[in-house]
VOGU-3710 file (C-alpha; in Angstrom, 3 decimals, decimal comma):
1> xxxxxxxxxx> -3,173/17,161/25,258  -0,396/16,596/22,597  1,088/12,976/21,890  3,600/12,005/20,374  4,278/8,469/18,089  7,165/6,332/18,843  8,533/4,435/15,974  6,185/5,541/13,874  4,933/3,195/10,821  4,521/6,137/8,380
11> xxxxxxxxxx> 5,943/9,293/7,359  5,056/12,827/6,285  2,835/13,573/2,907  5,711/14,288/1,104  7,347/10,855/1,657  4,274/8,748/0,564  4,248/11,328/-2,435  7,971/10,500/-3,584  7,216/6,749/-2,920  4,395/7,006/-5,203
21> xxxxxxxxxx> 6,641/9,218/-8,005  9,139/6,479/-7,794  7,057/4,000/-8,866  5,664/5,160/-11,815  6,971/5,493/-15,127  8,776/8,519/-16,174  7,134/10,455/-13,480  10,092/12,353/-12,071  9,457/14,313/-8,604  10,550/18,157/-7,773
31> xxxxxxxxxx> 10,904/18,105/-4,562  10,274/21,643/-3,033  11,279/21,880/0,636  14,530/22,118/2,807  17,429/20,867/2,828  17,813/17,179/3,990  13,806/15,973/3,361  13,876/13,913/-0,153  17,066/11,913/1,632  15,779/11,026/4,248
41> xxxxxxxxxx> 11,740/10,166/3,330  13,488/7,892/0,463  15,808/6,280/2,752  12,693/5,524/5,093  10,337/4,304/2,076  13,116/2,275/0,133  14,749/0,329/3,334  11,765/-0,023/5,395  10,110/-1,323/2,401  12,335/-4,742/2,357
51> xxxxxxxxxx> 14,973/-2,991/0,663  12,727/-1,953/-2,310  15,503/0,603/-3,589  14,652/3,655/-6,209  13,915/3,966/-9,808  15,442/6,464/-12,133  15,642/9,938/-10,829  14,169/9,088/-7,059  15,625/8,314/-4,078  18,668/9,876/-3,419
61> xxxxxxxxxx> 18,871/11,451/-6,836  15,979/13,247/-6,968  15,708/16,451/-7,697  15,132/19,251/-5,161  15,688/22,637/-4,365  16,816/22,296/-0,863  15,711/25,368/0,640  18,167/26,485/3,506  17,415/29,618/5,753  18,113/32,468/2,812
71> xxxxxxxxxx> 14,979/30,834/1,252  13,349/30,322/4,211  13,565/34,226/4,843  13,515/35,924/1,508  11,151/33,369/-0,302  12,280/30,013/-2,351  10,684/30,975/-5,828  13,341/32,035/-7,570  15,137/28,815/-5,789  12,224/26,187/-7,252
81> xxxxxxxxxx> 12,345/28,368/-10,692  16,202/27,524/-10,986  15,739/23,636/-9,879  12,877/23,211/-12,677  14,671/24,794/-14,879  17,486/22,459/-14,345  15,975/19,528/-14,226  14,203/20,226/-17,702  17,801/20,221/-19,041  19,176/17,709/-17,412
91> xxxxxxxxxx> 16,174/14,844/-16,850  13,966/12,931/-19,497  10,955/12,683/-18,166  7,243/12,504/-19,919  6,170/14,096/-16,357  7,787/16,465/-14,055  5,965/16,902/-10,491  6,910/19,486/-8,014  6,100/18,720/-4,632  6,192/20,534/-1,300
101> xxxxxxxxxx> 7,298/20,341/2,008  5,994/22,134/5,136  8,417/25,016/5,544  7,972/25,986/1,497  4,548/25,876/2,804  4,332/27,513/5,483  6,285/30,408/4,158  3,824/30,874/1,497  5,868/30,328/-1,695  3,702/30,924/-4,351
111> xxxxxxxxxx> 4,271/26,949/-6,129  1,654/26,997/-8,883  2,236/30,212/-9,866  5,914/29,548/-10,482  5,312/26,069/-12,293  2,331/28,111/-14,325  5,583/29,891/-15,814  6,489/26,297/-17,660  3,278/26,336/-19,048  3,260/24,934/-22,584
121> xxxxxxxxxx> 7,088/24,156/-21,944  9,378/20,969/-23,625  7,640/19,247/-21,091  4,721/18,776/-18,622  5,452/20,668/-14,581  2,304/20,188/-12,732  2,645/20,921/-8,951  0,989/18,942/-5,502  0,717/19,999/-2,106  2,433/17,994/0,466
131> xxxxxxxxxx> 3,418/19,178/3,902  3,271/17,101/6,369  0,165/18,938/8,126  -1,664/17,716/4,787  -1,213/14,120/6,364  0,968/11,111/6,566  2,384/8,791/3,468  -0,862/7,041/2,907  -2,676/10,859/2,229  0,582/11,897/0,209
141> xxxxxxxxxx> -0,292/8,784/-2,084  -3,633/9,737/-2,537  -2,962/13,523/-2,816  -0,683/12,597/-5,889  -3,082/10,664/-7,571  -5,488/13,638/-7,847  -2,759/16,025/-8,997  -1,826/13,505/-11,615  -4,736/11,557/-12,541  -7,830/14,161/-12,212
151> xxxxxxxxxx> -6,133/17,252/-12,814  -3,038/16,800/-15,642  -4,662/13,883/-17,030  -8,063/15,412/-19,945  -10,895/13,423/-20,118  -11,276/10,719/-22,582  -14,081/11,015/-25,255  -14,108/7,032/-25,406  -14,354/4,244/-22,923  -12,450/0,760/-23,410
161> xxxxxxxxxx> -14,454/-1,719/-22,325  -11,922/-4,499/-21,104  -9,747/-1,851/-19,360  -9,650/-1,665/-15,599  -7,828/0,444/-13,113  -6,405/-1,043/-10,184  -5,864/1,683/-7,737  -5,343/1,404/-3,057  -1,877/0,032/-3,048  0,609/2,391/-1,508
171> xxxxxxxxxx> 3,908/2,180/-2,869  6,635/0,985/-0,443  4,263/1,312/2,785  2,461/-1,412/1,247  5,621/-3,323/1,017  4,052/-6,585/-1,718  2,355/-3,722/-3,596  4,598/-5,008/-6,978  4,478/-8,595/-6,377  0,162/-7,867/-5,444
181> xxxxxxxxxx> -0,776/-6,186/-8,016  1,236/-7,905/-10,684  -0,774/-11,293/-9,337  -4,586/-9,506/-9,723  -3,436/-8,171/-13,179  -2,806/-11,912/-14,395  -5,866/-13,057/-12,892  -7,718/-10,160/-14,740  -5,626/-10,546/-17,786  -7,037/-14,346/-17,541
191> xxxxxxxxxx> -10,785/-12,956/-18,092  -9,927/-11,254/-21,123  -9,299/-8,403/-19,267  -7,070/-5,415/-19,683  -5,824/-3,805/-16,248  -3,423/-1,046/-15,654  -1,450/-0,800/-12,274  0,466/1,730/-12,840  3,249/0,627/-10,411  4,630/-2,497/-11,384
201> xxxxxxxxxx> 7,866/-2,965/-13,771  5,584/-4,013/-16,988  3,784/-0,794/-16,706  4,685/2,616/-19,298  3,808/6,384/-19,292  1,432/5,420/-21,951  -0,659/3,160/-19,156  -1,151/6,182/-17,071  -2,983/8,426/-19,967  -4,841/5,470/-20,655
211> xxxxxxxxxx> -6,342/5,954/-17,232  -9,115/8,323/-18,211  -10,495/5,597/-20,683  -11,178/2,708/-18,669  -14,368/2,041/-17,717  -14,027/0,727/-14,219  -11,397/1,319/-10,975  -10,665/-1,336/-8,427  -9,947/0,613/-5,110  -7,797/-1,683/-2,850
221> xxxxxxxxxx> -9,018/-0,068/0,103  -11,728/0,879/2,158  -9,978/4,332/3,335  -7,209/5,229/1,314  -8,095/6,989/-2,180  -11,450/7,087/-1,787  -12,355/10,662/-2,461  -9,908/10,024/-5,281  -11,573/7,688/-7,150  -14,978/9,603/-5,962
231> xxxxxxxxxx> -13,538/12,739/-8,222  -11,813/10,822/-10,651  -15,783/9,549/-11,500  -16,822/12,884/-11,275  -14,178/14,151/-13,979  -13,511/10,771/-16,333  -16,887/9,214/-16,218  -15,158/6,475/-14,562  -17,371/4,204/-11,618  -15,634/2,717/-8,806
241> xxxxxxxxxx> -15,416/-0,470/-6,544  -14,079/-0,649/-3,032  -13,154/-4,259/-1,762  -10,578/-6,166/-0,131  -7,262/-7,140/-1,366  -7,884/-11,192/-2,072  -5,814/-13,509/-0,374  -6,127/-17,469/-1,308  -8,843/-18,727/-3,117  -11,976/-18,402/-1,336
251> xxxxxxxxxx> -11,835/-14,395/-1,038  -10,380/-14,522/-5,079  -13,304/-17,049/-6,066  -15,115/-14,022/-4,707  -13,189/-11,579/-5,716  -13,277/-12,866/-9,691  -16,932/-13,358/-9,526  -17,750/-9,814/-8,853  -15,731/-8,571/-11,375  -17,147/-10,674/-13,684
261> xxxxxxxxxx> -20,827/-9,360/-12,641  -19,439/-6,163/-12,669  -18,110/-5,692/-16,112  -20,612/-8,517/-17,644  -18,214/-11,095/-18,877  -19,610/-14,374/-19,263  -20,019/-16,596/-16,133  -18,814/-19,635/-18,069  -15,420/-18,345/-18,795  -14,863/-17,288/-14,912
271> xxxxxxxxxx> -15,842/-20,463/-13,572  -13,687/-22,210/-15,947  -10,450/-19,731/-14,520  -11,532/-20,273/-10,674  -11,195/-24,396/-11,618  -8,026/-23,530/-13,008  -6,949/-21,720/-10,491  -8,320/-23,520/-7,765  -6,461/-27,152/-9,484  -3,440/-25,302/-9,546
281> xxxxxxxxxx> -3,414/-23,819/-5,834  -4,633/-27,342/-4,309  -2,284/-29,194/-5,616  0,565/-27,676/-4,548  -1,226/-26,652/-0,955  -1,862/-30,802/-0,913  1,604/-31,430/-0,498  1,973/-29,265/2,478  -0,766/-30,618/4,257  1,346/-33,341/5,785
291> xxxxxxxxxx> 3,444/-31,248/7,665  1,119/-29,160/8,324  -1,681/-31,560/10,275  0,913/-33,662/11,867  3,030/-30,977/13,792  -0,335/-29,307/14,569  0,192/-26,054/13,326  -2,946/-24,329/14,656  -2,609/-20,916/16,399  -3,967/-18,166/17,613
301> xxxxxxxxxx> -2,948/-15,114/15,756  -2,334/-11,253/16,359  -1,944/-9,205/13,351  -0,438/-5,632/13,032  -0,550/-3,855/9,628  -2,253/-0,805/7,871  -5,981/-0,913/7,190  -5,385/-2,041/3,519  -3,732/-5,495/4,869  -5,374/-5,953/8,172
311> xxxxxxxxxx> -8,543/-7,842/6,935  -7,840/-9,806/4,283  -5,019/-10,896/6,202  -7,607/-12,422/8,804  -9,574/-13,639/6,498  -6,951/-16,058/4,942  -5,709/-16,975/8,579  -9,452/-17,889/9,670  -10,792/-19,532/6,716  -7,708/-20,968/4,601
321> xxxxxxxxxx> -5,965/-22,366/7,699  -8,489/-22,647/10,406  -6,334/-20,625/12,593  -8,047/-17,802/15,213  -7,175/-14,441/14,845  -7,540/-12,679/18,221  -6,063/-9,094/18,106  -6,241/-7,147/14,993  -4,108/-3,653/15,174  -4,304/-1,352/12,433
331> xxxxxxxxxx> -1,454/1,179/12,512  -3,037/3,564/9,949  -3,904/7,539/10,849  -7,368/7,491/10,820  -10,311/9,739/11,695  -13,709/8,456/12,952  -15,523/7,931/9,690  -12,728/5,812/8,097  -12,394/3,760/10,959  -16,137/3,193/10,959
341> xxxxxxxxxx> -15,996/1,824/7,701  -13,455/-0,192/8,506  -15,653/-1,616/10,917  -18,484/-2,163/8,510  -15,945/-3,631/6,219  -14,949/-6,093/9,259  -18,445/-7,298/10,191  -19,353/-7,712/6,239  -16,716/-10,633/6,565  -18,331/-12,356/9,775
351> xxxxxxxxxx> -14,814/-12,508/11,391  -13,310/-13,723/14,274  -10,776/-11,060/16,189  -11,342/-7,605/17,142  -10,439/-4,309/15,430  -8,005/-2,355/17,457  -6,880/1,047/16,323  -3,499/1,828/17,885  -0,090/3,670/16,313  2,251/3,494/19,160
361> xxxxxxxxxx> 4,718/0,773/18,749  5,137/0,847/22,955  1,498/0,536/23,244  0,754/-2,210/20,853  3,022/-4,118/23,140  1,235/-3,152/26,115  -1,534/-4,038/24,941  -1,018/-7,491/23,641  0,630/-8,218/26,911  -2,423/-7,260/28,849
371> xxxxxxxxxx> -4,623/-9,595/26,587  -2,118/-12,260/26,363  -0,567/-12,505/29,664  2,218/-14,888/30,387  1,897/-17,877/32,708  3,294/-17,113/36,180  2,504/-20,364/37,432  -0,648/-20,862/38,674  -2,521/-23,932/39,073  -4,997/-23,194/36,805
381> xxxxxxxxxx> -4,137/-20,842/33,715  -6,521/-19,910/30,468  -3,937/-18,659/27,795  -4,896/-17,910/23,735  -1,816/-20,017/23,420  0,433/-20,521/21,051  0,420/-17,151/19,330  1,546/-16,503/16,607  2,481/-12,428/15,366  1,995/-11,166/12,124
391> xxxxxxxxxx> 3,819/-7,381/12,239  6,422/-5,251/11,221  10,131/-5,178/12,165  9,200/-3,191/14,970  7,676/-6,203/16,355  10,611/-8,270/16,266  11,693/-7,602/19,662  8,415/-7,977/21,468  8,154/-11,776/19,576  11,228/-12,751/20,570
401> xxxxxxxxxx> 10,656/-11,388/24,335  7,891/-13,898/24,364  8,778/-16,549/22,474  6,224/-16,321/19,790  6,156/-17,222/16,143  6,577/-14,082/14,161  7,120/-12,751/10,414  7,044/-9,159/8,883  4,117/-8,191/6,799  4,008/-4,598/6,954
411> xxxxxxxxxx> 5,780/-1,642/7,050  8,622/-1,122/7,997  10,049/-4,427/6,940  14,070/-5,036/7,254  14,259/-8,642/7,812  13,439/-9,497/4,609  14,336/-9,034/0,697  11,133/-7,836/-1,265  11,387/-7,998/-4,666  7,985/-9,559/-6,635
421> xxxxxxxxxx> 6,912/-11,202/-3,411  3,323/-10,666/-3,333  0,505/-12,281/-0,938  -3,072/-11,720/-3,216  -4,514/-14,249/-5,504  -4,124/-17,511/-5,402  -0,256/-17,572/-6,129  0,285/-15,224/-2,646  -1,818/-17,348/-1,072  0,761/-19,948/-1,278
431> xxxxxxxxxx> 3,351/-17,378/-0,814  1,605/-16,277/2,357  1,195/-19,753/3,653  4,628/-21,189/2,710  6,146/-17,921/4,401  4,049/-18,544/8,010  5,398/-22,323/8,034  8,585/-21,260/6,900  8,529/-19,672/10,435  7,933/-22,462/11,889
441> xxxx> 10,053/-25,358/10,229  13,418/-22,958/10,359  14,351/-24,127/13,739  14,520/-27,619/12,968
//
């Protein structure tokens, strides 16, 4: 039986492909489908994003050949020839990518056999497959990855030994991906380490073909880019580590000590940056605690967000705060190995809460009504009360509805302003924590 998603929290392959684009450096998208796509997956990715915007040549100004139905009938090579052509001319770039849309698809253009005609060109045209029967924006992220960094990218003869990858992250549907990985970059740096992200504002083309040449990649998530960084081993030499995204300092104690076992630095030096760290964090959390013991600010929590978010979010809840988090949705596309290891991942942390994989915006609703039912005045009444709702935008009107505590974490975010606002580390562990009481203190 077919279903359908209402208000989705994604979009096609193509859209988490141009998000991705946008975010690196002088990686300029060719986008090869009809008329109308790039507009509107960049409008979706840089508004629901909290307001994220474009970078040069994205967005609304990307390039495209905007099939229409001649192309559609007599074939759209000649059509994606032209646009390449053009944008050679007209774009500096160190990277041109073209990708595709479903109709281009599904009409058979032959892509790589047109960009093979640029071949040795002024500058770089590789070419990705995107429709959106490929998958939704979190497959589209890792689908460009592999185009870019195990098949354009050569192997390196040499490995750096302070250099790290930091790889998971989706660009705009991760909505802190900047302000995140910017925070586990200085905490790396702190180590003596190098790290490249890749999508934050410090970051060049010249990070990117230093890829090949690190000698270890941090995968910030336990289903997206996995196979990536699976092939990128097989074709740079490079190992991999999956783990959570740490929020506040017990998961980054954690998180830093691995590492440090990892890549053989010595122990001294890490436990003199977790004191640091840990000094730093505590002393401004300190102040806080006032406020925070005497208006008893204990809750019970639901949290909706993508399976990159969903767990270290309860972690910081339950063991920074002390709070209980009882419903945990994750929004995410997923088939029944992924969510399995999402599982795995969730017992690993001995957790509170329970996993619940559901897309529908109407159903997530449903459902935390039927596990959180409202008072209707009986004498006696057992409620996981007061709740408070860690979601989207799309959430907004079910909090209010019920008069519960609310504030947007995921995609798609249009309450707020994102611009380095990040949650991991210690530093967006205070950010996360200031934000939630925020919530809370704004009425008064």
């Amino acid at each position: 039986m077919a279903i359908f998603i209402e208000r989705p929290r994604t979009s096609c392959a193509l859209g988490g492909a141009l998000a991705t684009m946008s975010a690196l450096p002088r990686v300029v998208p060719i986008i090869h489908s009809a008329l109308g796509c790039g507009g509107n997956l960049s409008g979706a990715a840089a508004f629901g994003a909290g307001y994220c915007g474009s970078s040069y040549a994205s967005g609304q100004s990307a390039p495209t050949s905007a099939v229409t139905e001649t192309e559609i009938v007599f074939g759209g090579s000649d059509r994606l020839h032209e646009e390449i052509q053009s944008t050679l001319d007209l774009i500096d770039a160190d990277l041109f990518v073209v990708a595709t849309g479903c109709m281009t698809e599904m009409i058979g253009d032959d892509v790589q056999g047109v960009v093979s005609e640029f071949a040795g060109g002024r500058k770089p045209v590789i070419a990705i497959s995107t429709p959106s029967f490929k998958g939704d924006a979190y497959a589209g992220y890792s689908i460009t990855l592999e185009g870019i960094f195990n098949k354009y990218l050569p192997r390196s003869n040499s490995k750096k030994p302070k250099l790290v990858n930091l790889f998971g992250l989706v660009p705009s549907y991760d909505p802190f991906f900047r302000g995140d990985l910017s925070e586990i970059k200085r905490l790396l740096e702190k180590l003596g380490l190098e790290a490249n992200t890749f999508f934050t504002p410090d970051q060049t083309f010249a990070n990117l073909t230093s890829a090949p040449s690190a000698t270890l990649n941090i995968l910030f998530s336990h289903v997206w880019g996995v196979e990536f960084v699976k092939n990128f081993e097989q074709t740079h030499g490079t190992p991999y580590w999956i783990t959570d995204l740490p929020i506040g300092p017990e998961a980054t104690d954690h998180f830093l000590r691995e590492v440090a076992e990892k890549l053989e630095i010595e122990p001294q030096r890490v436990e003199e940056v977790i004191a640091q760290e840990n000094k730093e964090y505590y002393g401004y959390f300190q102040r806080a605690v006032d406020i925070f013991t005497d208006a008893d600010y204990k809750f019970y929590a639901a949290i909706i967000t993508n399976s990159n978010y969903a767990i270290p979010y309860a972690e910081f809840l339950e063991k920074e705060l002390g709070w209980v988090p009882k419903d945990i949705f994750i929004t995410d596309l997923l088939h029944d190995g992924q969510k399995e290891r999402l599982r795995e991942a969730f017992q690993a942390k001995n957790l509170l809460g329970e996993l619940i994989f559901e897309r529908d915006t109407s159903r997530i609703g449903v459902t935390l009504r039927q596990r959180h039912p409202q008072d209707q005045g009986q004498r006696y009444f057992d409620a996981y009360a007061p709740l408070y709702l860690l979601g989207s935008s799309l959430e907004k009107e079910l909090a209010v509805g019920r008069g519960l505590h609310y504030l947007s974490v995921s995609f798609p975010v249009y309450n707020r302003i994102i611009v380095d606002r990040g949650y991991s580390g210690y530093r967006g562990g205070l950010h996360l924590f200031e934000d939630l009481i925020d919530v809370l203190v704004a009425p008064k």
